[in-house]
Every structure is written in structure tokens, then in C-alpha cells.
C-alpha positions as CSV (number, residue, x, y, z in Angstrom):
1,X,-3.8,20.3,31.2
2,X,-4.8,19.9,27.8
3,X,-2.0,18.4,25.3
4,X,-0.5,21.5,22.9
5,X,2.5,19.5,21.5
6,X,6.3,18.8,22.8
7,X,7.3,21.9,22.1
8,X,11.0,23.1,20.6
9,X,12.4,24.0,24.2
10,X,11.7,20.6,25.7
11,X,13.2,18.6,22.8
12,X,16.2,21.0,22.7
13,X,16.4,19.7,26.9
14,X,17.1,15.7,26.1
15,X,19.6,17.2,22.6
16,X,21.3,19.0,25.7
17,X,21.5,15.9,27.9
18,X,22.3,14.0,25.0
19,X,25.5,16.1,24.7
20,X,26.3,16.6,28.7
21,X,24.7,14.0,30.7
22,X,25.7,14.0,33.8
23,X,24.2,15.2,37.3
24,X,25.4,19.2,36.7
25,X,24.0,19.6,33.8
26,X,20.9,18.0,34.5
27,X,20.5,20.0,38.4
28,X,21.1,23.4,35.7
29,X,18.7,23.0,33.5
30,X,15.7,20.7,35.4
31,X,13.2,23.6,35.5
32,X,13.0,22.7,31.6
33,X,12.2,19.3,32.2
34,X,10.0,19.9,35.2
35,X,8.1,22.6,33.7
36,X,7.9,21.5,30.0
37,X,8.5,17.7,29.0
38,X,7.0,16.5,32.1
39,X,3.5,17.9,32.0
40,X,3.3,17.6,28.0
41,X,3.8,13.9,29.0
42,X,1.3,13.9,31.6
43,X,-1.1,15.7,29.1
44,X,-0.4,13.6,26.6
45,X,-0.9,10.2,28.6
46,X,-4.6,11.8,29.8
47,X,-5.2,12.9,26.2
48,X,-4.7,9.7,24.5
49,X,-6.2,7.7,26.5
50,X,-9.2,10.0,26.1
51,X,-9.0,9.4,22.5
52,X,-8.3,5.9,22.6
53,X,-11.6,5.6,24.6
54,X,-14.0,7.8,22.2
55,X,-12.4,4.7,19.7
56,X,-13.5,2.4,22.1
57,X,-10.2,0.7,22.3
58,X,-9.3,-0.2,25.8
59,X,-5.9,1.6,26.9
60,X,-5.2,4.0,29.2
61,X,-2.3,5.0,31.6
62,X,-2.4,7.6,34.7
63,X,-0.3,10.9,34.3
64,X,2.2,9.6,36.9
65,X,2.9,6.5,37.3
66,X,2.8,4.9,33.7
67,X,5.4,7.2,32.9
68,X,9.0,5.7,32.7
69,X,12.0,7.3,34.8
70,X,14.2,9.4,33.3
71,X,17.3,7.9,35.5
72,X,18.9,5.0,34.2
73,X,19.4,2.0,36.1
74,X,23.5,1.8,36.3
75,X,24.2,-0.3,39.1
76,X,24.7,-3.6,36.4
77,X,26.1,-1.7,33.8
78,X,29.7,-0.1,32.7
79,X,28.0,2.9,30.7
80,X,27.5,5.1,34.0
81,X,25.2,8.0,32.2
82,X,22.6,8.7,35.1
83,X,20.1,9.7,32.0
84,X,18.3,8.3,29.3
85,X,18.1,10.8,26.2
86,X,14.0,10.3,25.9
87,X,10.8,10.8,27.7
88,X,8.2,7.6,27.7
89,X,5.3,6.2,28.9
90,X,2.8,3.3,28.0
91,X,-1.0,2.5,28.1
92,X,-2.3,-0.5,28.9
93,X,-5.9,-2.5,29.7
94,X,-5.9,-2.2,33.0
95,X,-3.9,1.2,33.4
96,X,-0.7,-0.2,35.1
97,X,2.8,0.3,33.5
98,X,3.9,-3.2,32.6
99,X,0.6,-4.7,31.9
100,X,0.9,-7.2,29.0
101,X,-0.9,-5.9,26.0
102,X,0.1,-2.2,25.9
103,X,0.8,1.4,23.9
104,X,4.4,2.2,24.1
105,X,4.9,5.7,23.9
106,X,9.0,7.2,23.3
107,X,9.8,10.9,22.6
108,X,12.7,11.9,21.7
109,X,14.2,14.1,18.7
110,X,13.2,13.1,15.1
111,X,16.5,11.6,13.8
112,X,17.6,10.2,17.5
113,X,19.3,11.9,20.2
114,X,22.3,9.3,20.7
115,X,24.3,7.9,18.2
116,X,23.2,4.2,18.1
117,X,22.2,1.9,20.5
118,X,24.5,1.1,23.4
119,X,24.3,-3.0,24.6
120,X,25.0,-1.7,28.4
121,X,22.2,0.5,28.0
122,X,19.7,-1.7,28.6
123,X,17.6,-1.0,31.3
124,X,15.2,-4.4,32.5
125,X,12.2,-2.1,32.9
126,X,12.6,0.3,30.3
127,X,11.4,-1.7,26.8
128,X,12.8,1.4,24.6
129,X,16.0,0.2,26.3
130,X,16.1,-3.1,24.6
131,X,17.3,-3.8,21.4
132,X,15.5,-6.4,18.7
133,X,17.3,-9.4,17.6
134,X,17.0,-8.7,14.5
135,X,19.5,-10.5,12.5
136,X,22.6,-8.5,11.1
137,X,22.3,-6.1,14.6
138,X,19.3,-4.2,13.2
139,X,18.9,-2.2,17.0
140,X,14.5,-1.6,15.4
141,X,13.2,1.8,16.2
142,X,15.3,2.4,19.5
143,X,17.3,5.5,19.8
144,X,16.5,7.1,16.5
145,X,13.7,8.9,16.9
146,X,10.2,9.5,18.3
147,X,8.6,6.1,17.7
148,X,4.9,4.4,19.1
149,X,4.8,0.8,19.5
150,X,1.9,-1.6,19.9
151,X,1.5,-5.0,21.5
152,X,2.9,-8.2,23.7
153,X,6.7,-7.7,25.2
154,X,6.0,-10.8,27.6
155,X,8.9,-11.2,30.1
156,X,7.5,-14.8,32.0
157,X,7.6,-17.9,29.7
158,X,3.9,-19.3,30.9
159,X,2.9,-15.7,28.8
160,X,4.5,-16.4,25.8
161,X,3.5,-20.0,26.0
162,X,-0.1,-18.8,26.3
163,X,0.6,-16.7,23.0
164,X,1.7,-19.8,21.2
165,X,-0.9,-21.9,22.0
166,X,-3.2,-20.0,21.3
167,X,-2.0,-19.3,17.4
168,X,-1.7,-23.2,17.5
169,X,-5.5,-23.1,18.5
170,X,-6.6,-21.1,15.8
171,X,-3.9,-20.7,12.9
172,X,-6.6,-19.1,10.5
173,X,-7.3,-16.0,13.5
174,X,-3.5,-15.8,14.0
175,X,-3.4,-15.4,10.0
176,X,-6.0,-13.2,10.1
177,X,-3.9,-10.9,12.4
178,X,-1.3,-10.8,10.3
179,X,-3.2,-9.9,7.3
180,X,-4.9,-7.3,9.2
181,X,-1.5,-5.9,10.0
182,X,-0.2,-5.8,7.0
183,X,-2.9,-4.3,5.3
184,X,-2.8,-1.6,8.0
185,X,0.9,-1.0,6.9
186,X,2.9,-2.4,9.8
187,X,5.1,-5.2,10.0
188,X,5.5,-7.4,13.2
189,X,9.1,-6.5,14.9
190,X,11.4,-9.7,14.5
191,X,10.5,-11.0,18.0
192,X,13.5,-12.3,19.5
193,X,13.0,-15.9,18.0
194,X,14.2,-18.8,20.0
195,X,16.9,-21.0,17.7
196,X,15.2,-24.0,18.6
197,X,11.4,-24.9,18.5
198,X,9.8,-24.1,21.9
199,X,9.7,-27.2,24.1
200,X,6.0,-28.4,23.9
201,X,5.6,-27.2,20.1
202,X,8.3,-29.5,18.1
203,X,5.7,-30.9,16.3
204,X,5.4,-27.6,14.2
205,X,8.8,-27.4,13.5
206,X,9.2,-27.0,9.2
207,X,5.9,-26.1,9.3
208,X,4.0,-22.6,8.5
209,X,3.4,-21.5,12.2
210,X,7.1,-22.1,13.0
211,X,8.4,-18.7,12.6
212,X,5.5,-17.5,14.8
213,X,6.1,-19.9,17.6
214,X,9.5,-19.0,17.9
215,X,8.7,-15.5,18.7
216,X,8.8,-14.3,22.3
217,X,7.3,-11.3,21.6
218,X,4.9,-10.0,19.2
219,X,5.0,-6.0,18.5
220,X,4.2,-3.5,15.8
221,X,5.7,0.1,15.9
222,X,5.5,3.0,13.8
223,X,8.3,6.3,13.6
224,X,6.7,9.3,14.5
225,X,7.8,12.6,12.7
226,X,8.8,15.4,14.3
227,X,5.7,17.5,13.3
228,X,3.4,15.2,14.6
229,X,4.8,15.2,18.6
230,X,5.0,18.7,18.1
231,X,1.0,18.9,17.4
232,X,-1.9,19.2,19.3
233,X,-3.2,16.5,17.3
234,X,-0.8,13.4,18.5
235,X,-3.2,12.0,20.6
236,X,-5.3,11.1,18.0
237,X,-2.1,10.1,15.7
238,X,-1.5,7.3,18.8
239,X,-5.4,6.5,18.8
240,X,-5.4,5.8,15.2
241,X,-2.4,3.5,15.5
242,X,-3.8,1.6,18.3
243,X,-6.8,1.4,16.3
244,X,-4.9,0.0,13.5
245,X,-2.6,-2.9,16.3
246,X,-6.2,-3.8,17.1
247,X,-6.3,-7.2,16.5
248,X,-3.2,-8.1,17.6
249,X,-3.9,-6.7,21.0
250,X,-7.1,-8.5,20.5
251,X,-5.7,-11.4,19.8
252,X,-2.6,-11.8,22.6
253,X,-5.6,-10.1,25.3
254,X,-7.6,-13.1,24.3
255,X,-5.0,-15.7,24.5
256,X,-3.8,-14.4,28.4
257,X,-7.1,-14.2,29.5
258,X,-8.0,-18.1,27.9
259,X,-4.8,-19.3,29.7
């Protein structure tokens, strides 16, 4: 199945389980999901990893399993929705879901299709569940709209360690990174800094690599419109972003595969 575009009917399904989610609802109206948002996703994983490939850039993800489910994990939480109000998927080096280094995909309405973020929410293997720490509760890109994120959300300390070392390493790459990004338009996401300088790295503290070894996480995102999920031509959309989170995939690849 080529990729045509999320098409009206299948965002109008997660606006409808926005509204009504629970099991009922959900049982009524699956064939929409089954039949429409579920192999546009498919297509859409097969498609852009096509096109990250003809850009030589290596992602890629399997039509089923680096797809995200659309239950939500409620057994540690008091918000008892059985739904998430999106679709996602990522692509990664080696193909698997969690894979450090990846393409985060999330489609959902332009303009969000629940009002804010919800702390109990969060679902541990769901990144589009987790909010940035941004400071003055800034919830980032995460349920308001169709967004595509690129880059390291590293869960075991050893991996972030490996990140920081590395920028320790080579400040004048890491820099180089950063000016990269920024001429490409995007802006690293907060990062979920640590308050205190990282045991092992308090000899940076004051200086101009601080504020990136206090990350744990190093991401650029972008919004996508709801014109562009609905084309054919998204594929290529997420291609050119990857394309332009190159070096910071680059970069954190590098770092992993040193350590």
C-alpha cells in the first residue's frame, strides 16, 4: 500500500475518541481505525523509510511492530481512558521501536485532540506521552497537534553518560551540531536538565558545555500542518526533516557506538 495521506475520516476517528473514549465507542466505530488510520500508518512507516533511504539517511521502522499501541497503559494511573487520542510510530537505525537515535512520528488533529497535557497520562513507553521540563510547565509539542521529532530520548544513565562525554570529547563537533541545527531552523527541546552537574562532569560546572551536560535528552521536533499529513507527499516532508536532525543523529550514533 502506497501512502495517499491521513485522510478526513480517520482524523475525524481520534476527534471522536477524543470526545467519547471509552471501550463502546471505540468497539462502534473500530472498522474506521482498522480500515483507515491503521494502514495509512503502515504505508506511511514503509514510505518514509523508503525515502529516508533514497537520502541515504539510515532510519527505518516495520509496518507493525514500530508502531505504538493505541491503548493506554492505566494500570499506574488515576486517569482510566483505555485510549490515547493519536496514532504513532518511530524509525530508527536498526529498525526496532525504542532504538536510541530515532524518527518519532505522532498524528493527530492540527490544533490537538485533547485539551492539554494530562501528568497521569504518561505512558513509560509511549515518548509522545511524556511531557518536557521545560521551565514554567511548557508541556513541548505533546497533545497539540501532528508533530515529528528527531533524535536521543535515552532512558539508561550509562547512554546519557556516553552523550556527555562525548560532547566533552569534542566541544567544537558538539558546537558544530548546534549550529547546524539552528541554521536548519530547529531548536533543541529543553532536555529535562538535571539541577545539579552530572556526577563525573563537576569540573564543567559555570562553564559553556554546562547547559549541555545537564541534558538527559537531546531532541529536535517540528509541528506538522494539517495539509501536509493529509498529502501524499509527507514521506518526503519526514525525510527532509531527518535530513535536516542529521548531525545530531550523527553525532549521539557516534557517541553510543564509541562507548
Amino acid at each position: 500500500m502506497t501512502f495517499s495521506g491521513f485522510a478526513s475520516a480517520d482524523l475525524a476517528f481520534l476527534t471522536g475518541l477524543a470526545v467519547t473514549n471509552d471501550r463502546d465507542w471505540f468497539t462502534a466505530h473500530r472498522a474506521a481505525y482498522d480500515d483507515g488510520l491503521k494502514p495509512a500508518l503502515a504505508a506511511l512507516i514503509a514510505d518514509a523509510s523508503t525515502a529516508c533511504a533514497a537520502r541515504d539517511i539510515p532510519l527505518s521502522g516495520d509496518p507493525k511492530k514500530s508502531v505504538f499501541r493505541i491503548h493506554r497503559d492505566t494500570r499506574f494511573s488515576k486517569d482510566k481512558r483505555p485510549y490515547k487520542t493519536h496514532v504513532s510510530a518511530t524509525l530508527t537505525r536498526d529498525g526496532r521501536k525504542m532504538s536510541p537515535g530515532m524518527m518519532y512520528i505522532h498524528i493527530e488533529p492540527e490544533g490537538g485532540s485533547r485539551p492539554g497535557f494530562d501528568p497521569d497520562s504518561i505512558d513509560p513507553l509511549d515518548p509522545s506521552t511524556h511531557p518536557s521540563e521545560a521551565a514554567g510547565g511548557d508541556d513541548g509539542p505533546f497533545g497539540k497537534g501532528p508533530f515529528v521529532a528527531c533524535g536521543f530520548y535515552l532512558d539508561e544513565r550509562p547512554d546519557i553518560d556516553a552523550v556527555r562525554r562525548a560532547i566533552v570529547a569534542d566541544p567544537a563537533r558538539w558546537d558544530g551540531v548546534e549550529s547546524a541545527l539552528s541554521k536548519a531552523g530547529l531548536a533543541l527541546d529543553p532536555g529535562a536538565p538535571v539541577k545539579r552537574m552530572p556526577k563525573g562532569f563537576e569540573d564543567h560546572a559555570g562553564g559553556p558545555l554546562e547547559a549541555a551536560l545537564k541534558r538527559t535528552r537531546w531532541l529536535v521536533s517540528r509541528p506538522l500542518t494539517g495539509a501536509e499529513i493529509a498529502s501524499a507527499d509527507l514521506p518526503a516532508t519526514l525525510a527532509s526533516f531527518a535530513a535536516s536532525a542529521r548531525p545530531l543523529l550523527d553525532f549521539g550514533w557516534s557517541a553510543l557506538d564509541r562507548d
